[in-house]
Each structure stands twice: as C-alpha cells, then as structure tokens.
N, C-alpha and C positions, 0 to 999 in steps of 0.2 A: 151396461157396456157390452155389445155385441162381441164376440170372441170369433174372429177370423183368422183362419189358422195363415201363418206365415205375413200376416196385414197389421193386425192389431193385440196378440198376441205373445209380443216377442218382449223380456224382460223389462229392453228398454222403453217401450211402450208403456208398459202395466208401472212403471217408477214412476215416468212421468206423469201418468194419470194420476196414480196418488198425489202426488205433489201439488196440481192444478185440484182435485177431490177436498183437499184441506183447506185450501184458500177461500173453499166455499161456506155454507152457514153449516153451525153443528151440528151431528146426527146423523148428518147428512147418511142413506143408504144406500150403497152400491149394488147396485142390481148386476150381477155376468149373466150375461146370455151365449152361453157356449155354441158353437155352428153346428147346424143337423143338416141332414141329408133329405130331409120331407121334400122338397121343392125339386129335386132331382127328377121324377116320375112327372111334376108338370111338365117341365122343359123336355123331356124324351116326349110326353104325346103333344105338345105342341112344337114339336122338331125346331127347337131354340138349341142353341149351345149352353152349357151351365155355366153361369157367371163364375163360380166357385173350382172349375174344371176339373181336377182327377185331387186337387186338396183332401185331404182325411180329415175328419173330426177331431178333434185335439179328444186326449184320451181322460181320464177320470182325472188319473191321477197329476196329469197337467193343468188340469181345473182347478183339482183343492190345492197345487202348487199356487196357481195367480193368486184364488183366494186366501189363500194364505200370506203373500205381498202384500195383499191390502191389510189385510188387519196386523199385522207387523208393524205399519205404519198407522195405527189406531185406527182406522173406520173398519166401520161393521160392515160386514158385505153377503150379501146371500145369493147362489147360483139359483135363476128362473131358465127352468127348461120348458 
C-alpha cells in the first residue's frame, strides 16, 4: 500500500483499508510503501512539476504508527522501502 502523505495516509484511510485487508484470503501481507523523495531530481532535470509538490515524507515514527493499525487489527504488515 503506497503511503502518500495527506492522500492515503490519513487514519481514516489506513481503517478502512484494514477492513477491506481482512475480507480478503488469510495471511494475506501488507506491504507500506512509505513516499520518498528519489523522483524529485528526475522532475527538476526534466523541468516537470512534482506530482507530490512541496508534501514531506511521512516520518518514521508515523510509519510504525500505520503499521501498527494494521496489526491491531490482526494482519501482518511489513514496511518495503
């Protein structure tokens, strides 16, 4: 699940995701993919605007906050950076 800060990030988000998460088959693992900054330096040399514009990265400890929603609600979930 991609983590965009102020998009898909927000508690109400990450609830419902569990919810919809568990209806699925068991085991199931949640992958967060927290938002980086890498693609910024393409958009500057290819003088694109950044889809993501002046947003910050959600911070660590707002990470192991989400992931920590999920597994409250029992799935396993592992941050891929």
């Amino acid at each position: 699940m991609p983590l965009i800060p102020g998009v898909s990030d927000t508690d109400k988000n990450i609830t419902a995701t569990t919810r919809f998460v568990q209806t699925l088959r068991p085991g199931l693992v949640v992958n967060v993919l927290p938002d980086h900054r890498c693609g910024m330096n393409k958009c500057n040399v290819l003088d694109l605007p950044c889809p993501m514009g002046d947003a910050q990265p959600l911070t660590h400890a707002r990470v192991a906050q989400i992931v920590a929603m999920f597994e409250a609600h029992g799935l396993e979930c592992e941050i891929v950076r």
